[in-house]
N, C-alpha and C positions, 0 to 999 in steps of 0.2 A: 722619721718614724711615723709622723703622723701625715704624710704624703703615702708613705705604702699601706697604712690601715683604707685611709680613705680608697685607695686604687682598688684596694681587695676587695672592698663592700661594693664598691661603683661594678667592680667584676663579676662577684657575687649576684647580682640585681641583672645581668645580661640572663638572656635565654638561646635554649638553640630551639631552631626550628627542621622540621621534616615531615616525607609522608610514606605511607607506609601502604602496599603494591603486593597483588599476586602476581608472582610469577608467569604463571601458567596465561592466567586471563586479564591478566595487564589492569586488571581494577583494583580500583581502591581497597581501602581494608580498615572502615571503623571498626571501634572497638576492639583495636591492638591495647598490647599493654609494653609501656615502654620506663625502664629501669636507668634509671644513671649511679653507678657505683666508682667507689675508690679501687686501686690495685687491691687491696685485703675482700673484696667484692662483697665488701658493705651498700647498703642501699643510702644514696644521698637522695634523692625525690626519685618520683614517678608521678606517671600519667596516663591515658591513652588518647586513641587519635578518634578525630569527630568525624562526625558523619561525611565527610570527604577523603578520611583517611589525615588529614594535618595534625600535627601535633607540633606543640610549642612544651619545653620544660626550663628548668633553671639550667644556668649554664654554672657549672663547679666552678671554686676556685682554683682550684689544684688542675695543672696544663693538660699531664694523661690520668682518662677516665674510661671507663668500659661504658658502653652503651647493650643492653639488652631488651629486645623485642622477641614479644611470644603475642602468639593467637591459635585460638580452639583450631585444632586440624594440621595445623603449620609447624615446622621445625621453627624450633627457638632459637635467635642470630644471638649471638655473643661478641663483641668486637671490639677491641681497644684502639681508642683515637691517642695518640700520642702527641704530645705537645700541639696540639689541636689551636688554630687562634680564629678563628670563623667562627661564623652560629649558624649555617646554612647544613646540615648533613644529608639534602639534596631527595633523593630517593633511594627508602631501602625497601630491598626486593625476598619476600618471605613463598619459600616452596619448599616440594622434596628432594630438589635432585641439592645436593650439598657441597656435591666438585664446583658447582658454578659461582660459590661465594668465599669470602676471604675471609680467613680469621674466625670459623664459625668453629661454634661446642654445639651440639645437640642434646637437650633433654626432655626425657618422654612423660614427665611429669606435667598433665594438664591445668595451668595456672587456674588456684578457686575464683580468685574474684579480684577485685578490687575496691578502694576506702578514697573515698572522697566527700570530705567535712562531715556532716550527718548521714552520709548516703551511703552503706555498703552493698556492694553488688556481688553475686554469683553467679558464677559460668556453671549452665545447666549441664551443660557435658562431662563436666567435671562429678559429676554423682549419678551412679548409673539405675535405671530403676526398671521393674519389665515392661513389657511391653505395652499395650494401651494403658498405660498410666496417668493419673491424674495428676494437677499443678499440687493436690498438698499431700499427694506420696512423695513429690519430688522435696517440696519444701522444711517437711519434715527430718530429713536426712540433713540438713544445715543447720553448723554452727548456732548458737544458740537459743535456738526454738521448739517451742512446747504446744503442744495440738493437745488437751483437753477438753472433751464433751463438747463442739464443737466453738471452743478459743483459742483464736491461736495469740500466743503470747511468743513476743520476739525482745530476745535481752531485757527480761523481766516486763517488757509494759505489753499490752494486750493490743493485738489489730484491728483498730476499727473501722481500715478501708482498703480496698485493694482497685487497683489502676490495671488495665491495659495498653501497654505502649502511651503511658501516660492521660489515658480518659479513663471515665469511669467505666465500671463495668459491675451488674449486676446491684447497684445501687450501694449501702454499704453495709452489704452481706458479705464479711471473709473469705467465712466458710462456702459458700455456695457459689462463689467466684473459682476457689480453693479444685471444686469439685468438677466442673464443667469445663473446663480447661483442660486439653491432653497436653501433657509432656512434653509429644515430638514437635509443637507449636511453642516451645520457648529457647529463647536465646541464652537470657540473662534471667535473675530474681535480683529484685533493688529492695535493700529494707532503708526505709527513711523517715523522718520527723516533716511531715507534710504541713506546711502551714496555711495560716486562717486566707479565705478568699479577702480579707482587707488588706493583711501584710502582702501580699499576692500580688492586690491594685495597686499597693503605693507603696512597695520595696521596703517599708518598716516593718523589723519583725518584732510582733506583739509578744513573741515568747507562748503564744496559742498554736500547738502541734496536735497531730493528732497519727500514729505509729501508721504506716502506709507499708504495703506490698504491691511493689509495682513489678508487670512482668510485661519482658520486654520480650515479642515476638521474632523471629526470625522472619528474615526479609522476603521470603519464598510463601511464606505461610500467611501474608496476610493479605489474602488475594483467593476468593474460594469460598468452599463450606464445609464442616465439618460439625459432627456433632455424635449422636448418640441415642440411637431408639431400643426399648426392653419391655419384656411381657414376662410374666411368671404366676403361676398355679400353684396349690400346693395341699396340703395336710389342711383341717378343719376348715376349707374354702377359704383359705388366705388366699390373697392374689397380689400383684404390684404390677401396674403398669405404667408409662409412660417415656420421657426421650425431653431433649434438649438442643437444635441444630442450633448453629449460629452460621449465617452471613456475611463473610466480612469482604471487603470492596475497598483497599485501599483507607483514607476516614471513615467511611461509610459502614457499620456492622451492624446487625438486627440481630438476637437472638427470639427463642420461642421455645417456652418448655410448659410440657404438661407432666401430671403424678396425679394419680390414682391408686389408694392400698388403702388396705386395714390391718398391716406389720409395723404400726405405730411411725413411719417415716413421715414424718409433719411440714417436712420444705421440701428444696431440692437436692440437699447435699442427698448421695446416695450412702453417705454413713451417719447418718441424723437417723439412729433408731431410738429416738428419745424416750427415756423411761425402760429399755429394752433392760438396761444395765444401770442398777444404780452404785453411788458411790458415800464413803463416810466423808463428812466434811464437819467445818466449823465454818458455819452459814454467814458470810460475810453482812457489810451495812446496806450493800447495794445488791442490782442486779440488772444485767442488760437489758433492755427490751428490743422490741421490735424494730427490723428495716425493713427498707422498702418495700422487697421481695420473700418477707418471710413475717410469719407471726411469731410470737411470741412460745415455743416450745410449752407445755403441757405435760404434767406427769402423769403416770397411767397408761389406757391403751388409748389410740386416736384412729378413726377413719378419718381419710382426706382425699380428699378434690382439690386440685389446684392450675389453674394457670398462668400462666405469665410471658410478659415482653418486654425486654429493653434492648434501645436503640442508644447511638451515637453518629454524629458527623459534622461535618466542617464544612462552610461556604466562604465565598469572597475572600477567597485568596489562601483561606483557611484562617483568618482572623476573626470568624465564628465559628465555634464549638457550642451542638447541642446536645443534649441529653436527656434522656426520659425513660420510665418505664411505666407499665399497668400492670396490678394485679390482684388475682382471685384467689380466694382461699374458703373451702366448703369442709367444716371439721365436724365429726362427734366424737366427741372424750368420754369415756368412761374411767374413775377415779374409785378406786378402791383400798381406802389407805384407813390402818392404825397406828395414835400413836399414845406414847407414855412421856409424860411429862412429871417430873422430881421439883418443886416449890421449895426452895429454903428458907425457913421461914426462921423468927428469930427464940432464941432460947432453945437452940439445940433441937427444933420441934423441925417433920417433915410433914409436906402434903402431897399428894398425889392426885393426877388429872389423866385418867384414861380415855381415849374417844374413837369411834369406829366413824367413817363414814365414808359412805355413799354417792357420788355425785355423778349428773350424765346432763353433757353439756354440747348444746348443739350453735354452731357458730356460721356466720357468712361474713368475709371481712371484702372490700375493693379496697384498692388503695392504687394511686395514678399520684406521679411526680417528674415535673419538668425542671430541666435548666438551660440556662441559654447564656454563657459567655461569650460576648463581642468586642475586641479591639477595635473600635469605632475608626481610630485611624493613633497618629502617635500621644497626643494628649487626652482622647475621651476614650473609655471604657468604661462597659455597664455588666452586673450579673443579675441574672432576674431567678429567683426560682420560687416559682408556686408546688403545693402539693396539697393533695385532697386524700380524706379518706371515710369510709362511711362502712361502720360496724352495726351489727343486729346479733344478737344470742337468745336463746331461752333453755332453761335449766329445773331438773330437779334434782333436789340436793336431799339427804336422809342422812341424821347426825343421832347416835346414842352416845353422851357423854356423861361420864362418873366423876364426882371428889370422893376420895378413899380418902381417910389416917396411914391407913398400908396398905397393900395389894388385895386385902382380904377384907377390911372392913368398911363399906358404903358411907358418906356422908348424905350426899344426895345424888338425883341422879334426872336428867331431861332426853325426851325422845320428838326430836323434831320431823317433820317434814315440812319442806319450803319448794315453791314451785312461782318461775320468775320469769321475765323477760325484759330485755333493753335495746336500747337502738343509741348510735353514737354518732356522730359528725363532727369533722374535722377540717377547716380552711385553712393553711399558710400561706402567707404570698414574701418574698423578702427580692428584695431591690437594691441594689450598690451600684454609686457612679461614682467614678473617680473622675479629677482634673488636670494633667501634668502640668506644671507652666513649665518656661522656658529654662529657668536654669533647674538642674538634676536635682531630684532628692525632694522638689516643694512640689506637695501636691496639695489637694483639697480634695476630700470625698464624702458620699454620703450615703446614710443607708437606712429605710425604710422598713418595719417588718409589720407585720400585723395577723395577729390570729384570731380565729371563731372554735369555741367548741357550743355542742349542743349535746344532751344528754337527756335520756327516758329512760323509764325502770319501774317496774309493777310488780308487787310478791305479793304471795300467799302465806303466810306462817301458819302451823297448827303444832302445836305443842304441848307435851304431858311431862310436869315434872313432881318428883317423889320427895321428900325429905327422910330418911332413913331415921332420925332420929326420933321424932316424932308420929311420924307414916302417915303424915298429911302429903295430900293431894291435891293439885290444881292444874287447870286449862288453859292454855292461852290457844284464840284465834286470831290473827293480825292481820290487815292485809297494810300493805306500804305502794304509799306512788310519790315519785322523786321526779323531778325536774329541774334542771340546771342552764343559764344559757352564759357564753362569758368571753367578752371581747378584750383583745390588746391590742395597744399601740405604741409600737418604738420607734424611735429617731436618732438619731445622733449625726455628729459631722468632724470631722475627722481633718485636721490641716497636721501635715509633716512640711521640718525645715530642718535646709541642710546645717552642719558649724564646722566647716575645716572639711578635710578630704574622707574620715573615716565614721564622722557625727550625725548625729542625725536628733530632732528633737520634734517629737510629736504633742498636739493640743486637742482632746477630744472631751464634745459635752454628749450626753445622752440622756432623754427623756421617754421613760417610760408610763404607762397609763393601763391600768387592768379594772373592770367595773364586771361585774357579774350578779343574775340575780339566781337565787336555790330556793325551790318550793319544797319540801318533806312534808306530805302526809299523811298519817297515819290513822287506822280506825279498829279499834276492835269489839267483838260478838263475842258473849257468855256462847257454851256449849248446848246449850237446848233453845240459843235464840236464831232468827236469822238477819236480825238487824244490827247493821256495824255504827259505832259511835265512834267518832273522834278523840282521838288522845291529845290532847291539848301538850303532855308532859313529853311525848316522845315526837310530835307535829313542832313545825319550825319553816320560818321563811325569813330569808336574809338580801337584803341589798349590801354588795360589798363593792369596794373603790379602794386600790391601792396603786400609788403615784411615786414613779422613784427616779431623782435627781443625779445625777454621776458625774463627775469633774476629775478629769484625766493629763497627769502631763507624764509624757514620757521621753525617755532617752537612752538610743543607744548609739552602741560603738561596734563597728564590724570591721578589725584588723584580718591581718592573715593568719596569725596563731589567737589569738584574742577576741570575740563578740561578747558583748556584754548590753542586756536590754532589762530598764527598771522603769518602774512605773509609780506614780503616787493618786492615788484613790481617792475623792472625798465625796461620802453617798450621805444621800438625804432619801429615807421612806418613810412614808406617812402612808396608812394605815385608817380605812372609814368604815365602820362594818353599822349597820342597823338592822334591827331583828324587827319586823315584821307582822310576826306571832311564834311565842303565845305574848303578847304584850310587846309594847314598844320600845327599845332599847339601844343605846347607840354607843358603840365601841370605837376611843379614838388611841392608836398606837403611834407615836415619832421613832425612828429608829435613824441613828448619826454614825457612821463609822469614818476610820481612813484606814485606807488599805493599800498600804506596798505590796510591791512585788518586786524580785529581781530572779531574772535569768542568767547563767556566766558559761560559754563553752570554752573549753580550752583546746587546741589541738599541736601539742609539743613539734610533733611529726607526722607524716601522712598515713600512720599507724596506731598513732592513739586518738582517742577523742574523749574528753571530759566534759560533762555535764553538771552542771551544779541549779539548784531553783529553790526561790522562796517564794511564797507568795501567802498570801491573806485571805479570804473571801466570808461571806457574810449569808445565813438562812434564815431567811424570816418564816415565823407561826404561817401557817396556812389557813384561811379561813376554818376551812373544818373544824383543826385544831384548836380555832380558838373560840369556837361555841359550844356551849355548855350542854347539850343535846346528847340524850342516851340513845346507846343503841343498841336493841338487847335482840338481836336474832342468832342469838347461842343464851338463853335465856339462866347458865351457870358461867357463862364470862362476856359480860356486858361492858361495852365500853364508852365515854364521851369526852367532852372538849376541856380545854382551858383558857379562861380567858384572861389569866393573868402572865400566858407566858410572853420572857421575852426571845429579841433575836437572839440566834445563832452565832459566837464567832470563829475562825477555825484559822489555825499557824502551820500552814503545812509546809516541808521542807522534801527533795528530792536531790537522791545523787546519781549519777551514772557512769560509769569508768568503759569504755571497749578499746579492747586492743587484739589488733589481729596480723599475723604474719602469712602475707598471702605465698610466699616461698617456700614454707613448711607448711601450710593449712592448720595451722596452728590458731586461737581465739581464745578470749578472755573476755568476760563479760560483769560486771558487778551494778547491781542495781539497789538503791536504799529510798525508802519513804518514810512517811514519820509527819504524824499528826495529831496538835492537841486542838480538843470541842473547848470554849469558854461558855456558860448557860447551855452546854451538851441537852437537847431537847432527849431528855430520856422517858421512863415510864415507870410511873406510882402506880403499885397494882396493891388493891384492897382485897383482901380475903376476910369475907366474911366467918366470922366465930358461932353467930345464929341468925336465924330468920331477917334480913335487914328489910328496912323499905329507905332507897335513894331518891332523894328528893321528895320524900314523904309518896310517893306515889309508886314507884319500880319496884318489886319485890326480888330481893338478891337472896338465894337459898342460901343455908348452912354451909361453908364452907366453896359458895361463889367467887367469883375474883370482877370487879370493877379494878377497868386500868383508864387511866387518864397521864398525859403528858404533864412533864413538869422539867423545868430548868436544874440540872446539877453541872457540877463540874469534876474537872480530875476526870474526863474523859481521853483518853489517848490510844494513840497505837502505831506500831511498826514494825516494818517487814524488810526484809532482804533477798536479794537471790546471787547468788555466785554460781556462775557455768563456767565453765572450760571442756573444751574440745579439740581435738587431735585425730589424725587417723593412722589406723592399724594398719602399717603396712603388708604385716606379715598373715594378713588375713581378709585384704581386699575389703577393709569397713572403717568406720568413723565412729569415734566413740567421744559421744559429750557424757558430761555428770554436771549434776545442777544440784546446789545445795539451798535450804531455806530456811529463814528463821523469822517467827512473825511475833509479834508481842500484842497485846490488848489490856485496857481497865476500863471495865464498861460498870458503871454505875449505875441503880436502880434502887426505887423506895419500896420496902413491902413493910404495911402495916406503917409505915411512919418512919420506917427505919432504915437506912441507910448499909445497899450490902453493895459490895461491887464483886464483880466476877474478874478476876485473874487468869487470863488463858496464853502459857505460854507453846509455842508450835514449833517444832524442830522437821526438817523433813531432808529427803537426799533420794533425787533421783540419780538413773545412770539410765544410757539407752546405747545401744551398737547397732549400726544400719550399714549394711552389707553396700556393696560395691562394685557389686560382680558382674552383672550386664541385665541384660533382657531372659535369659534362660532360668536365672536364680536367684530371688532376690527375699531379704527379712528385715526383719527392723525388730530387735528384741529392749524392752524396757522397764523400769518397777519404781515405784516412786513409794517410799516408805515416811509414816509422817506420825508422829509423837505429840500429843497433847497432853499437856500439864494442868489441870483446871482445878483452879481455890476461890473460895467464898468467902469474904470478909466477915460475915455472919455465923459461918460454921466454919474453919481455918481449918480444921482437923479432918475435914472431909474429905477423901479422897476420889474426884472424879475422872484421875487420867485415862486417855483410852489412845489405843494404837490403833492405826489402818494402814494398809500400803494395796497398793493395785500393780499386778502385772500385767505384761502383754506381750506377745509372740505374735507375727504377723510373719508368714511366709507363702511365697510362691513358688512353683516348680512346675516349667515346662519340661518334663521328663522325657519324651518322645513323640519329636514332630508336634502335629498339633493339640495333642493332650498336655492339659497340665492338672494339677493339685494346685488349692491355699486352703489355708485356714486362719485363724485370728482364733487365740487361747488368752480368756481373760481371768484371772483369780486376781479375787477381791478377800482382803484377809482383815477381820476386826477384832480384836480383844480390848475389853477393858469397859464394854457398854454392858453389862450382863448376863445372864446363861440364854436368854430367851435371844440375844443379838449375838454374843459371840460366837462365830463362826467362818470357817472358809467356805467361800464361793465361788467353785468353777464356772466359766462359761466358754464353751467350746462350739464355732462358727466352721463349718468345711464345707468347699467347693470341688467339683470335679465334672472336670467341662472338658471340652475339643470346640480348636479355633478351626474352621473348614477354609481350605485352601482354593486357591492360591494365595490370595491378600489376608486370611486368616484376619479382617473384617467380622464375620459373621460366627457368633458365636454361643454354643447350645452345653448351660452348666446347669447342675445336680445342686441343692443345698440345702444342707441341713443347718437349725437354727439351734445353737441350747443341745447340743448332742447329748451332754453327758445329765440334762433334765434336771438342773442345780440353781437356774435363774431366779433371781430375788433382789429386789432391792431396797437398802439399808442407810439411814442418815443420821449424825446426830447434829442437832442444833442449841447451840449455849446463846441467852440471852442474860439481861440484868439479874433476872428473878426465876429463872428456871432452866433448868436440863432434859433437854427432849431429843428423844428417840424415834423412828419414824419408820414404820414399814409401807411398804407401797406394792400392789396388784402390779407385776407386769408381763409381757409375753412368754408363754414358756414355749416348749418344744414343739418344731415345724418340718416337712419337709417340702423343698418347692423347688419344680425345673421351672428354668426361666429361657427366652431365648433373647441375645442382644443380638443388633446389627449396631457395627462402629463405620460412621460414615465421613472421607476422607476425601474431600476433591478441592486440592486446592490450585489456585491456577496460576501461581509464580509471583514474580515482585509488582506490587502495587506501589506506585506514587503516593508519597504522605508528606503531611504539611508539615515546617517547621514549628 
C-alpha cells in the first residue's frame, strides 16, 4: 500500500512537455493556453507556452486525460491521450482547417485570460471596444475594476503603476498611461502585486507590492509609431490643443506629448476634466499626490501648458534597462468655492462656520527623473535613480469668513486679502547594489538614498475683522517670509540566507539621518503706519535633527501552494529640535517601537489566490507639529504646534480572496482592510466663547476656532469591497457588481471634551459593458453609497446623507464614417440640506465623421454640459465638524475639434529577454 501511495506521488510530481505551432506558418505560438482535465472534463492544472511556444505542465495521475489548447484566433484542439505513459506530446498543430486534426471539438468562445500566482492576465480580444480606442476603455470592461475620477482600483486596491511589455511607461501615472495607449496595440492586460526593486535584487519578497497594470503589446506593433494629434475651438474662446506620438523600436521607445486648454484638462489623460464634475464623498485620511508626468490635479477652472517626454531602452545585451522622463507644467487656477461647516459642540449647543473664497493661482512645475537598471553580469547588479524637481507659484487668495449661532445670527466675521509667492527644490538620488554569492538564495545588498528640499515663501496679509457682538473692529497688516532648507540620509544593508530548499532568512540594519533648518518671519503695520515691526509671537527659527535606527530579521517560505513572509522590527528615533527665536529652547523626543509584520498567500488551485497581511508601522510628530507657533492667516481659525505629542502606532491587517474561472469568464473578488491609530495624532479645536488673546498676544474673535494636534486613541477603521462579474450572453456584455462597506471612529477634542464621529458607509455598484465590436459600443454604470454619521457629543443628531453617481457612455458608428457618443452623468444627493439636495445631470455629446479610407483623420462637433446643470458638490466629516462644499466649475461649451490618429507601425521587433 504504501509502495503504490509512493508510485502515485513520484507520478504525480512527472510533467509533460510540448510545443505549440501554427499551422499555416509553421511558427511558434506563445502565449497558448493549455488545460489538462479528467474524462468529467474538470480542470486538473493549466499553463501556457513561453516565448518559444514550449510548455511543460504536471503530468495527472490518472493514465487517460484530455489535453486542451486554445489561442486568440485559432480553433480550440481538444484531445484525449489514453493510457498515455510518456511525457513528450511532441508538437501540437493549431489552425482552421479541422479535417487535418484528430480528435478535435471546436469552441468559439474566445479564452479571457489566464491566473498565474498573483498575476492575472487578459486576452484583449476577448472584450470588444470601438474603434480608436484607448487602453482604459478596454480596461475598464474587465472583471473587477473600477476607474474613478482618474483611479483606477483593481480588486479593491488602487494602481499605482503601469508597465509596458514589462518597462515603465509614462512614469507612475495609471491614468495617463491608461490614455495614450490605443487598443489595437495590446495583446494581453496583466494585473499584478509588483514587488520592491530589493526583493527584485535578491529574490526575497519583503511583502512591499505595489498593484501594477502591465500591458503586453502585440508582436507586430512594437516596431513603428503611432500616436495622436487634436485642435479644437469653441464657445466663449475655449480651445484645446495638442497630441502625444510615441516611438517605439523594438527596446527602444520615446514618447512626446504637448496640451494646451483652458477646459480645465490639467495632464495628459484626455478624460482628466478635473473639477468639470464634482462628486459627494466622505473625504478619506489621505490623498494621492503628484507623478512624475502629472501635477497634482486642482479644483476649480485651470489653464494649462504642458510638455513632456519619456524614454525607455536596453543595452549590452539587454542587461541594461533605462528610463526617464522630463516635464513641464504652466498652470492658472482659478478657485471659486463656498463652504458650510456644522461644529458640534458640547451640551446640545451648534456653531456654524460659513466661508466664500476667492483664489487665482499661478504655477510653473519641471520635474526630470532617471533610472538605470544594470545586470552587471550573474552576481553584481546595481539600480540607480535620481530625480529632480523645481516648483515656483504666486497667488492671490480673497477669504470672507463668518461664525454664526444659526444661519441667521453673526458671531463674527474677517475679510482677508493675501497675496504670496514661493519657489521649491527637490533633489533625490537612490542607489542599490546587490551581491549574489555562489550558493542560491545568499546575497548581500545595499542601498544608498539621499534627499534635499529647499523652500521660499513671501505674503502679504491685509485683514478686517468685525465682532458682532460687541461691533468692535480691528486691522491686521502682515507680511510673512518662510525659509526652510532640509537634508537626508539613508543606508541600510540587506544580507538574505538560504535554510532548506523552500527558506529563506533575511538580516537588515538601516540608518537613517534628517537635519533641517526653518526660518518664519513675520512683521506687522498699524493701518495708518507704513513701518512693519516684527512679531516675536508669531516669528520662529528652528534647528531640527532626527536620527532613526531599524533592526530587521526576516523570514520567508515560498512553497507551491504556500508563501509566507514575516518580519520582526526594532526602531529606535531620537528626535533634537532647538528653537532659535523667539528665545532658546531645545526639544528632546526617544521614540522605541517593535514592529511585526506578516504576509501569507495561499493558492489551493491555479484558480484561487488568498491573501492574508499584518503588519505594524510607526508616525512620528513632524516638526511642525511639534512647535508651538501660531498661525493665524484665517485670523477666525488659527492654528499651532504641540510639543507634547507623542508617536503614532498603527495594527493594520488586510485580506484578499480572487477567484476566477477562465472557462466561463466568471470572477470573484473580496478585499478587507482594517486599522487601529494607538496616540491617533488627531485635533483639539478651541472655540472661542469671547474675545480670547492666545498666548497673551493673538487675539481669537468670539466664537474663533484655535486647532492644535493632540494624541487620542480609539481611532479605527475598515473597509470591504466584494465584486463579482459574469457575462451576459444573451446581450453580447459583461456585467460586474461591486458592493462596499467602510466603518470609521475618528476622535477629536472640542472645548476639552471628547466627541468622536461614527461614520458608517454602505455602497453597491453595478456596471454592463457591451461586447459588440467596433460599430457599437457602451459601458452603463451607478454606484449608490449610504452614510450613516453620529456624534458621541450629540447621539441624537442625525447626519445621514445619500449619494450615488450614474453614467452612460455610448458610441455609435451609424453609417460609414459618421458616428455619435455621448457620456450622461447624474449625480444624485439627499440628506445634505435643501440648499445641497439635489439631482445633477451632466450631458457630454459628439458628432463626428472619420474621413476615408483609413478613417485615421477625424473632424467631431461637441458640446459640453448640454443640458446646463453642471455643479459640483462635497461633503467632508472630520472629528469636530460636517462640511459641505460648493465649488465654481465649467459650465456649458460648444467646440469642433479636429484629430488625426496616427498609425505606422513596422512589424516585429527584436526584444530582450
Amino acid at each position: 500500500m504504501i509502495n503504490l501511495t509512493l508510485w502515485g506521488n513520484l507520478r504525480a510530481q512527472e510533467t509533460l512537455k510540448g510545443r505549440i505551432i501554427d499551422q499555416q506558418s509553421e511558427e511558434t505560438l506563445p502565449g497558448a493556453y493549455i488545460f489538462v482535465k479528467n474524462t468529467e472534463n474538470e480542470t486538473l492544472s493549466n499553463t501556457y507556452s513561453d516565448e518559444n511556444g514550449d510548455f511543460q505542465i504536471a503530468k495527472p495521475a490518472i493514465s487517460t486525460f484530455i489535453l486542451e489548447v486554445s489561442f486568440i484566433g485559432f480553433e480550440t484542439l481538444k484531445k484525449t491521450y489514453a493510457n498515455f505513459q510518456g511525457n513528450d506530446l511532441g508538437t501540437i498543430v493549431l489552425g482552421q482547417d479541422a479535417t487535418q486534426l484528430q480528435e478535435v471539438e471546436v469552441k468559439g468562445q474566445i479564452m479571457t485570460g489566464e491566473v498565474k500566482g498573483d498575476t492575472v492576465s487578459f486576452n484583449a480580444n476577448a472584450y470588444k471596444t470601438r474603434s480608436q480606442a484607448s487602453a482604459g476603455e478596454l480596461i475598464r470592461k474587465m472583471p473587477g475594476v473600477n476607474m474613478r475620477g482618474g483611479t483606477i482600483e483593481v480588486q479593491g486596491e488602487t494602481v499605482g503603476r503601469v508597465l509596458v511589455d514589462g518597462e515603465p511607461f509614462f512614469g507612475d501615472d495609471p491614468a495617463m498611461a491608461m490614455q495614450n495607449l490605443p487598443v489595437e496595440v495590446i495583446d494581453k492586460i496583466e494585473f499584478l502585486d509588483q514587488k520592491s526593486d530589493q526583493a527584485k535584487l535578491t529574490g526575497f519578497d519583503d511583502g512591499e507590492t505595489i498593484k501594477t497594470i502591465n500591458i503586453i503589446t502585440k508582436k507586430d506593433r512594437r516596431g513603428g509609431k503611432f500616436g495622436q494629434l487634436f485642435a479644437g475651438y469653441g464657445t466663449d474662446d475655449n480651445y484645446l490643443a495638442g497630441g502625444a506620438i510615441h516611438f517605439f523600436e523594438g527596446a527602444q521607445r520615446l514618447s512626446i506629448l504637448g496640451l494646451s486648454n483652458n477646459i480645465n484638462q490639467q495632464n495628459f489623460s484626455a478624460d482628466d476634466l478635473t473639477g468639470a464634475f464634482g462628486s459627494g464623498n466622505n473625504r478619506g485620511w489621505g490623498r494621492r499626490d503628484s507623478d512624475d508626468l502629472t501635477v497634482r490635479s486642482l479644483p476649480g477652472i485651470t489653464k494649462t501648458n504642458a510638455v513632456g517626454t519619456n524614454f525607455t531602452d536596453k543595452f549590452d545585451n539587454g542587461k541594461a534597462k533605462i528610463s526617464g522622463n522630463y516635464f513641464f507644467n504652466d498652470s492658472k487656477n482659478t478657485l471659486n468655492r463656498t463652504s458650510s461647516r456644522e461644529y458640534i459642540l458640547p451640551s446640545d449647543s451648534l456653531q456654524f462656520y460659513n466661508e466664500e473664497r476667492l483664489d487665482k493661482n499661478n504655477s510653473q512645475t519641471h520635474r526630470m527623473t532617471f533610472k538605470l537598471e544594470y545586470d552587471i553580469s550573474d552576481k553584481h547588479a546595481v539600480i540607480w535613480r535620481p530625480r529632480f524637481s523645481y516648483q515656483k507659484s504666486d497667488a492671490v487668495n480673497s477669504l470672507l469668513a463668518r461664525n454664526l449661532y444659526d444661519q441667521s445670527t453673526p458671531i463674527s466675521e474677517t475679510a482677508n486679502l493675501t497675496t504670496s509667492n514661493s519657489d521649491g527644490l527637490r533633489i533625490d538620488n537612490d542607489l542599490t547594489y546587490r551581491y549574489k554569492f555562489n550558493k542560491p538564495g545568499r546575497t548581500i545588498s545595499t542601498t544608498i538614498e539621499s534627499r534635499y528640499r529647499k523652500n521660499n515663501s513671501e505674503s502679504l496679509l491685509i485683514s478686517a475683522n468685525r465682532n458682532y457682538q460687541n461691533e468692535n473692529l480691528d486691522s491686521l497688516i502682515q507680511r510673512t517670509n518662510s525659509t526652510s532648507n532640509s537634508n537626508r540620509f539613508e543606508g541600510e544593508i540587506v544580507y538574505t540566507e538560504p535554510i532548506g530548499e523552500n527558506s529563506q532568512l533575511r538580516l537588515e540594519y538601516e540608518l537613517r539621518d534628517d537635519s533641517g533648518l526653518s526660518d518664519r518671519d513675520v512683521s506687522k503695520r498699524e493701518m495708518e503706519s507704513f513701518n512693519f515691526e516684527k512679531d516675536s509671537t508669531l516669528s520662529n527659527e528652528f534647528d531640527n535633527g532626527y536620527r532613526h535606527h531599524e533592526m530587521n530579521l526576516g523570514y520567508q517560505y515560498a512553497g507551491e501552494e504556500l508563501r509566507i513572509y514575516s518580519s520582526f522590527v526594532y526602531q529606535i528615533a531620537d528626535l533634537n529640535s532647538d528653537r532659535l527665536f523667539p528665545g532658546f529652547e531645545n526639544t528632546q523626543r526617544n521614540f522605541k517601537n517593535f514592529i511585526p509584520r506578516v504576509y501569507v498567500t495561499y493558492e489551493p488551485n491555479k484558480q484561487t489566490n488568498i491573501r492574508f497581511g499584518y503588519r505594524t508601522d510607526t508616525d512620528a510628530p513632524s516638526v511642525n507639529q511639534l512647535q508651538d507657533v501660531i498661525n493665524n492667516s484665517n485670523p477666525l481659525s488659527i492654528s499651532m504646534g504641540n510639543p507634547n505629542l507623542e508617536q503614532e502606532y498603527e495594527h493594520r491587517i488586510f485580506t484578499r480572496i480572487r477567484k476566477i474561472n477562465l472557462e466561463n469568464s466568471k470572477s470573484f473578488f473580496m478585499y478587507f482592510s482594517g486599522r487601529v491609530r494607538k496616540n491617533y495624532m488627531g485635533t483639539s479645536t478651541f472655540i472661542a466663547t469671547q474675545d480670547t488673546l492666545i498666548n497673551d498676544e493673538v487675539l481669537l474673535r468670539q466664537g474663533g476656532q484655535l486647532r492644535r494636534p493632540v494624541n487620542l486613541d480609539n481611532a479605527y477603521d475598515a473597509r470591504t469591497s466584494i465584486s463579482f462579474g459574469f457575462p451576459l450572453g444573451f446581450m453580447k456584455s459583461n456585467l460586474n457588481l461591486d458592493t462596499r462597506f467602510s466603518y470609521s471612529n475618528q476622535p477629536g477634542l472640542i472645548n476639552e471634551q471628547l466627541n468622536t464621529n461614527h461614520n458608517l458607509g454602505m455602497g453597491q455598484g453595478l456596471s454592463i459593458t457591451s461586447n459588440f465590436g467596433e460599430k457599437l459600443d457602451f459601458n452603463l454604470g451607478t454606484s449608490a453609497n449610504y452614510n450613516v454619521v453620529r456624534s458621541t457629543l450629540q447621539s441624537d443628531r442625525n447626519s445621514n446623507y445619500y449619494s450615488q453617481s450614474t453614467r452612460l457612455d455610448l458610441y455609435w458608428n451609424f453609417w460609414k464614417g459618421f458616428f455619435i457618443s455621448t457620456n450622461v452623468n447624474n449625480q444624485l444627493y439627499a440628506g445634505l440640506g435643501d440648499e445641497f439636495d439635489q439631482s445633477i445631470w451632466l450631458m457630454n455629446a459628439d458628432f463626428g465623421y472619420r474621413f476615408p479610407p483609413s478613417e485615421n483623420l477625424e473632424l467631431k462637433m461637441t458640446v459640453f454640459d448640454l443640458l446646463n446643470q453642471n455643479t459640483s458638490i462635497e461633503r467632508n466629516i472630520t472629528d469636530v465638524y460636517i462640511e459641505n462644499v460648493r465649488t465654481d466649475v465649467l459650465k456649458q461649451f460648444f467646440m469642433l475639434t479636429l484629430t488625426y490618429n496616427l498609425r505606422a507601425f513596422g512589424g516585429n521587433q527584436p526584444q530582450y529577454d
